[in-house]
N, C-alpha and C positions, 0 to 999 in steps of 0.2 A: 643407918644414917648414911645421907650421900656423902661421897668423898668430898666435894667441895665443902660440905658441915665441917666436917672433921677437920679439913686444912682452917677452917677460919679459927676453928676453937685452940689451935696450936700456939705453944707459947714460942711466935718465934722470934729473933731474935737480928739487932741490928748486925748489918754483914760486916762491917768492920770486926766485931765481936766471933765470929765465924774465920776472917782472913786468921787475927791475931791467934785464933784456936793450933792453925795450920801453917803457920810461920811465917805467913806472907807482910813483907813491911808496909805500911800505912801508903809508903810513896805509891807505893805502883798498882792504889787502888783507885780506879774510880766509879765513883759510887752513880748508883742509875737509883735514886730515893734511897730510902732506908735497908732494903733486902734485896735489893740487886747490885752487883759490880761488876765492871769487867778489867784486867788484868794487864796493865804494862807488859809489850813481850820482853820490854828491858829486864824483868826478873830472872828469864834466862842466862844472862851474864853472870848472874849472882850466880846460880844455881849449879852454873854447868860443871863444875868439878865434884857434883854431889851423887853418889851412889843412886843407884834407879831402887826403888821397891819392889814388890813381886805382882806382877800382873797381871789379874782374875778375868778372864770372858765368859760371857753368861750369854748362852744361846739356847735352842729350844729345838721340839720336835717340830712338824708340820702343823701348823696349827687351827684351829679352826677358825671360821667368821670372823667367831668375835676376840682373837687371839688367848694368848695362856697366861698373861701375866708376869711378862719376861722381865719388865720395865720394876714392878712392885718387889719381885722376887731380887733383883740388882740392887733395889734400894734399901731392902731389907736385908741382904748380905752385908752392903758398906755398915748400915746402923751396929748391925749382930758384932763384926767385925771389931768394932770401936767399943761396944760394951764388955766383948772379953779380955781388953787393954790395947788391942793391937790398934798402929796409928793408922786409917783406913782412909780415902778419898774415895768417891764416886765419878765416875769421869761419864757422860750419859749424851744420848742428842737431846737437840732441840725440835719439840711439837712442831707440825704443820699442821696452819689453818684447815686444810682438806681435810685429812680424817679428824678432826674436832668437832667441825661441822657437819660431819658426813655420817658413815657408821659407828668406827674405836673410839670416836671422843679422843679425850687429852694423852696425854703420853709423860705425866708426871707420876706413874705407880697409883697408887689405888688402897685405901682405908687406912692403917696405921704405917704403912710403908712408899710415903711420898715426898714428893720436891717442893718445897712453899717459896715463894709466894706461888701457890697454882694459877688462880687466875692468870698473874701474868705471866709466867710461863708460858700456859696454852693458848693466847691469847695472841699481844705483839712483844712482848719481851724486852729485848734489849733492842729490836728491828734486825735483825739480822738477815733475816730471811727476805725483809721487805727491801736492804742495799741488795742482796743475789740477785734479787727480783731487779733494782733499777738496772742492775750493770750490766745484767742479760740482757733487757730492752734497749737499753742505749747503746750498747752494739747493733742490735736490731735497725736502731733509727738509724743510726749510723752508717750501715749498709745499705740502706733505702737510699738516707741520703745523697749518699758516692754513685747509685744509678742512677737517681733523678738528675747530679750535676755532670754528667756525662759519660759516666761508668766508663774513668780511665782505667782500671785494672781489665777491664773487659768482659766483668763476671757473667757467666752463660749460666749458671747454678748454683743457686742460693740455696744452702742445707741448713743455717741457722735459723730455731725457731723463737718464738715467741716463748716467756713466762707468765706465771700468776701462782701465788698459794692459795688456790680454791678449789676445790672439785669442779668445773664445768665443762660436761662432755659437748656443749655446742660449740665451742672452741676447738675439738679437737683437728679441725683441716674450715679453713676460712678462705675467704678470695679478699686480698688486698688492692690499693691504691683506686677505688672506685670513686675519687673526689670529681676525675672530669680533667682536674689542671693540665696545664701543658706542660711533659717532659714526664709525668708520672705515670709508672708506670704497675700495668696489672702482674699482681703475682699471686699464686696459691701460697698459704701460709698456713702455721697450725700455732697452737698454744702446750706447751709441756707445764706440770705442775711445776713448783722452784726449785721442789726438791728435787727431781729428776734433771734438770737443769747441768749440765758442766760446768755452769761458774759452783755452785756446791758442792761438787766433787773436788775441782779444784782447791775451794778453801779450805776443805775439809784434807785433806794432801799436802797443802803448802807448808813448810817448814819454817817461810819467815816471809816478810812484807816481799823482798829482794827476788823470791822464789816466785811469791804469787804474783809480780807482775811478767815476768817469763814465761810462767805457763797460759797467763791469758795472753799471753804475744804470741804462742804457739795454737792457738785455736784456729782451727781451720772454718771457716766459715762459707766454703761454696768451691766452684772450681772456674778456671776461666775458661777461655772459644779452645784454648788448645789443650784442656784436660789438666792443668796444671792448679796446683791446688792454694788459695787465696785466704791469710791468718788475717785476725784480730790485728797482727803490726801493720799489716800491708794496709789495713784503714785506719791507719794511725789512731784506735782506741783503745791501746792497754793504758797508757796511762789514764785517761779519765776515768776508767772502770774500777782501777785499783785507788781511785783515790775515793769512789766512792764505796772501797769494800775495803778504808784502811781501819775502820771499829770494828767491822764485822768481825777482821782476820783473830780479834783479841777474844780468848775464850773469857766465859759467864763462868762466875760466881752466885752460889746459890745455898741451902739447906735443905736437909731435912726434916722430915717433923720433930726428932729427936737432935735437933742443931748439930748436924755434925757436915763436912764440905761435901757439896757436889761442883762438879767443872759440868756445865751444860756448853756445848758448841755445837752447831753443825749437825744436820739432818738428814741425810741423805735416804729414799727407802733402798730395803736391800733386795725388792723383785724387780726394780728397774733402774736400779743403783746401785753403788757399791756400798751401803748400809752400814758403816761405822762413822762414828763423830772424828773430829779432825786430830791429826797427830799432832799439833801443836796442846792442845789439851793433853792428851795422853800422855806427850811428855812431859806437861808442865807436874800431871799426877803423879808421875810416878818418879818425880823427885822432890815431891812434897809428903807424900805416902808410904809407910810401909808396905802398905797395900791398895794397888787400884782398883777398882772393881768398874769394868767397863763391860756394853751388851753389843751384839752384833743383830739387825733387823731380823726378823720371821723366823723362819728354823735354818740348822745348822746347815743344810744343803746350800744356804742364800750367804744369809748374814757371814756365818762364823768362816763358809768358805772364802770370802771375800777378803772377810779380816785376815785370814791367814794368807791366802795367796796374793792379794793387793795391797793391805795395807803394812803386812811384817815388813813385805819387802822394803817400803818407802822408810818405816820405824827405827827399824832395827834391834827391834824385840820383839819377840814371842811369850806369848802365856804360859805362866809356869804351872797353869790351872784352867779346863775349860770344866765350867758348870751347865749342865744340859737340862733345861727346865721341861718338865713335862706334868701334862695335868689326865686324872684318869679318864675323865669325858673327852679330851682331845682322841686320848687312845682309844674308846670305844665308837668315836667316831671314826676312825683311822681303818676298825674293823668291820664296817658297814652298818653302825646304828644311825635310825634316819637323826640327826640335829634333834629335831622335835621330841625325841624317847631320850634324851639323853640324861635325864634326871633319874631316870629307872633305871633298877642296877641291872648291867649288862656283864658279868663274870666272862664270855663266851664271846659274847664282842670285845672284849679286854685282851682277850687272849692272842683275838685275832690281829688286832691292832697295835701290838706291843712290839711288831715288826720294826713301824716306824720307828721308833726307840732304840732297837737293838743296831737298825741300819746306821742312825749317828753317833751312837758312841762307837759302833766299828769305825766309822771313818775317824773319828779324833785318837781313838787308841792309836790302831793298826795302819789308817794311812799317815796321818800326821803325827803320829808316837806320843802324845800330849796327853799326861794325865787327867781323869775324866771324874767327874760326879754326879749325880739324876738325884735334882730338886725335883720332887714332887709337889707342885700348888697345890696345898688340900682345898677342896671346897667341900661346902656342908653335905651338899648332895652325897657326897663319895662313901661307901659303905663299906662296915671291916671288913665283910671279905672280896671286898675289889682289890683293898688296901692288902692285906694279905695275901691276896694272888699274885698282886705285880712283885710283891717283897718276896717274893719264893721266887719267879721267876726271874728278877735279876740277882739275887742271891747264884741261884745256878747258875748263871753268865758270868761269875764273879765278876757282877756293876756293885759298885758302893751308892747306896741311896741316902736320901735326907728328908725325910717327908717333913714339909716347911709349912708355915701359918704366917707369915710376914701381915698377911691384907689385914687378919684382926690382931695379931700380938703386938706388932711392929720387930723389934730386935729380937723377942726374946722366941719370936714363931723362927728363928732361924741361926740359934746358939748351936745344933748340933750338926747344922751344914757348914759355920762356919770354924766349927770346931776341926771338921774334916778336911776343911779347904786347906787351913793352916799346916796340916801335918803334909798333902797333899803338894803344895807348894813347895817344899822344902827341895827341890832341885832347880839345877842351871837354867831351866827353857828352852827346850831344843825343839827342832823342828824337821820332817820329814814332808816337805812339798811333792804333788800327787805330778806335778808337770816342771820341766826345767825352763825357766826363761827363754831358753836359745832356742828350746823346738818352735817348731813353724806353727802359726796360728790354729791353722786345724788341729793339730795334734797336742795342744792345749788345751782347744775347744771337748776333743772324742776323750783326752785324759779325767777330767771335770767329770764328761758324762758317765763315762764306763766305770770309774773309779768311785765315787763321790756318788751319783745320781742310782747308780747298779744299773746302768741303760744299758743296751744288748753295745746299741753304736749310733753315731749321727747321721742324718742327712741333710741337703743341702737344698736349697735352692735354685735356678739358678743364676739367679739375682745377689743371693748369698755369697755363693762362690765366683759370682764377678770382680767383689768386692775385695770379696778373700784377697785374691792377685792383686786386685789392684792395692790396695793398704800395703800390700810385702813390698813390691815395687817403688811405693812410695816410700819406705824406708822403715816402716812399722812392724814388723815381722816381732822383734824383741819386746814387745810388751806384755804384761799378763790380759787376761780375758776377764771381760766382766758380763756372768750371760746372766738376761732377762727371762727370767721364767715363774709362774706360780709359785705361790707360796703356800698353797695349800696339798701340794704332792709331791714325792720324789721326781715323778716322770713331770713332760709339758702340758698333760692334759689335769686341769683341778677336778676333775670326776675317778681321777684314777687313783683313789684312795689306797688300794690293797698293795698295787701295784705285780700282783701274784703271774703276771703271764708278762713275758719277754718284751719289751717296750724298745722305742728308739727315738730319740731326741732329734726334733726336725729343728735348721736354722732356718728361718724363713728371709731372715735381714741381717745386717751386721753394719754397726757405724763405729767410727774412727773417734776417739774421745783425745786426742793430743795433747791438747792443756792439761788434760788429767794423767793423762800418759796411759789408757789400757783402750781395750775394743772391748765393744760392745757387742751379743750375739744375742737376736733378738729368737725367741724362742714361742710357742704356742700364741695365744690372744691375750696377754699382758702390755697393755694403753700407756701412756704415758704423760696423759691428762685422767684421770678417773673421773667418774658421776657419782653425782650423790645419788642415795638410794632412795628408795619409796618415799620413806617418811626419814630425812634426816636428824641428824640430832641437834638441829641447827632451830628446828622448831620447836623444841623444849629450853632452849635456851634463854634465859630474860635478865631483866635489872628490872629491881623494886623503886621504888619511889623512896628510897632511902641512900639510894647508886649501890645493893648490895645485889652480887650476880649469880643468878640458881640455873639450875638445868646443866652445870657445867660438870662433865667428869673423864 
């Protein structure tokens, strides 16, 4: 049965009925129809002298194509969570139209362990992504604007680009103002997807309304004749921007299929983002929860290092638990099985690939001291003795495993990982960062590689390392790094599965994210508009003559 079946035939349930579950008062909800809400941040006030829960991250190996199921495995922890008494919230992002329509489809979990309403989730939601998307462009226009009416700042170089939540790789470098008029003037231009965007990062960062309009007054938008560099305030559009991203900033309210809460907000991906949902959700979870259960984008190298080194900082809390999802086809992929055999049992390519696995829970153990657990996604395919091999082989590693069934049990595919998490949990949340704030940007950049990645060391650009200088000089030196790289390898290269022979992480680019407050180090062929592929999944998608919607998953 396709996921979308399954979501329709669920008994869910009005979201008033889901806030009152989770403690939230009637006032400071408002209702988007019957099964969406979003959240007064006034509840903070209520809240804020209330003890934090314990704070589950759910990340993953490298993963393949069509990813591992990090999303379903999250969703299925919170449910599990909730059925062994514990009071549990889901804290999750929100879908982009791009991969919905492209390859991964939706990003609401998958068979018995999903977020309902699906459709609109995956779909426009509460718009959220669609204000990121206006307040991007309307700085856009707005910068146009200030050169058409006589470019008193004197801008020499425009770095702000264009949004859209779509995959279109013809957008990716455009030539603007081609109308003819007089005073308009030609520029090269490009399109980033929304979620790659810095207004989403930002919101996803912001800690309150008062926040998020400071840091888009802090966006740097171009530089002028004498090198000096030209924000969002200097074009007089942070306010307008923030008044059209004053709903967004409010986290979603949602379910499960088994009605228990999720916080859906903010999307950012984690190979050319910093791939966690906003800290205003986070916090709102984990003072409405015993327990949050929150996921960081693609594998642990992207996502989960991001949430720890960018986003604890801004939190101010760490996981008392990282859960490391991993599926056996990921790892026989990982060992050099082509994709296409991957339904055959591969013991020998299991073995080989079990690297990836062993590489990130070293880093959550031993770099970052964070207790550790490897969900296994069963799929049907998987055969006892693959299943048996990996159980021997992180038995020997002393890894604690949980071989999970979320997709078809729902809760009950993941009573004995959450059994584990719980004992697991059971300490303060410390944290062991691989880099210090105050080193110099390279040596946060080579820290990440060599520590984190197992890269021999970085190289440079040197266009990179123009950059470099110049960002420090400009006064950026203190921030953390947020580097662009595949999601499907340790190393910059996605063919470099094994990663068995001595690698080195080239930066090719590096941009200044201000508003956000980190750099960006842009790393191998990782775009920041993606294409759809061959055959999208955009083509199987329909509405009946009834308005009911198939092809969606």
């Amino acid at each position: 049965m396709e996921d979308i079946e399954i979501a329709k035939r669920a008994d869910i349930k009005n979201i008033m009925e889901i806030a009152n579950k989770v403690g939230i008062n009637e006032k400071y909800i408002e209702q988007y129809g019957k099964y969406k809400a979003k959240i007064d941040l006034k509840i903070n006030d209520e809240l804020k002298d209330k003890g934090n829960g314990k704070l589950i991250l759910v990340t993953a190996i490298n993963p393949t194509p069509l990813g591992e199921g990090k999303t379903t495995v999250s969703i299925g922890i919170a449910d599990a969570l909730n059925k062994i008494g514990k009071k549990a919230v889901g804290v999750l992002r929100e879908p982009s139209l791009g991969p919905v329509f492209g390859i991964k489809g939706g990003a609401t979990g998958g068979g018995y362990a999903q977020v309902i309403p699906m459709e609109d989730i995956n779909l426009h939601f509460t718009g959220d992504i669609h204000a990121i998307t206006a307040a991007n462009n309307l700085l856009s226009a707005m910068i146009d604007n200030h050169i058409y009416s006589g470019n008193e700042l004197k801008l020499k170089e425009v770095t702000w680009r264009r949004c859209m939540d779509l995959n279109d790789r013809q957008l990716r470098k455009i030539n603007t103002g081609l109308s003819g008029e007089k005073n308009t003037k030609e520029r090269i231009d490009g399109f980033d997807i929304s979620v790659a965007s810095e207004i989403m990062a930002i919101v996803c960062l912001s800690k309150d309304l008062e926040d998020l309009k400071k840091r888009i007054s802090r966006i740097i938008i171009g530089y002028n004749e004498d090198g000096e560099k030209v924000t969002a305030k200097d074009i007089k559009a942070e306010g307008a921007m923030t008044v059209l991203l004053k709903d967004a900033i409010k986290p979603n309210l949602v379910q499960t299929l088994e009605n228990n809460p999720v916080l859906m907000h903010g999307g950012p991906f984690a190979n050319i983002a910093h791939g966690c949902n906003s800290i205003i959700a986070t916090k709102l979870g984990l003072k409405l929860g015993d327990y949050v259960v929150t996921e960081a984008g693609f594998g642990a190298d992207l996502g989960a290092e991001k949430f720890l080194d960018i986003k604890t900082r801004a939190l101010g809390v760490v996981p008392n638990v990282i859960v490391c999802v991993a599926t056996i086809k990921a790892l026989k992929y990982h060992g050099g099985m082509d994709i296409k055999d991957i339904s055959n049992e591969g013991v020998e390519y299991l073995k080989r690939g079990v690297h990836n696995l062993l590489k990130h829970i070293d880093n959550i153990k031993n770099v970052y001291g964070i207790n550790a657990v490897v969900a296994i996604n069963r799929f049907n395919i998987d055969t006892e003795n693959e299943i048996n091999t990996l159980k021997q082989i992180l038995s020997e590693n002393n890894i604690e495993m949980s071989l999970t069934e979320c997709w078809g049990k729902g809760s009950e595919g993941a009573i004995d990982l959450a059994n584990k998490i719980v004992k697991l949990a059971d300490n303060e949340g410390k944290i062991n960062y691989p880099y210090d704030i105050n080193d110099s940007l390279k040596t946060k950049i080579e820290k990440i590689a060599t520590k984190i990645y197992g890269a021999t060391g970085v190289q440079y650009t040197d266009e990179a390392d123009e950059k470099i200088k110049k960002f420090e000089n400009l006064g950026y030196k203190e921030v953390p790094v947020c580097i662009s790289k595949t999601q499907y390898s340790l190393s910059d290269d996605p063919k470099n599965l094994l990663c068995e022979e001595p690698f080195n992480i080239t930066v090719r680019d590096v941009q200044i994210k201000s508003g956000a407050g980190f750099l960006v180090a842009l790393t191998g062929n990782v775009i920041t508009m993606p294409g759809l592929p061959k055959v999208p999944a955009a083509e199987k998608i329909d509405i009946d003559n009834n308005g009911d919607i198939v092809g969606l998953f």
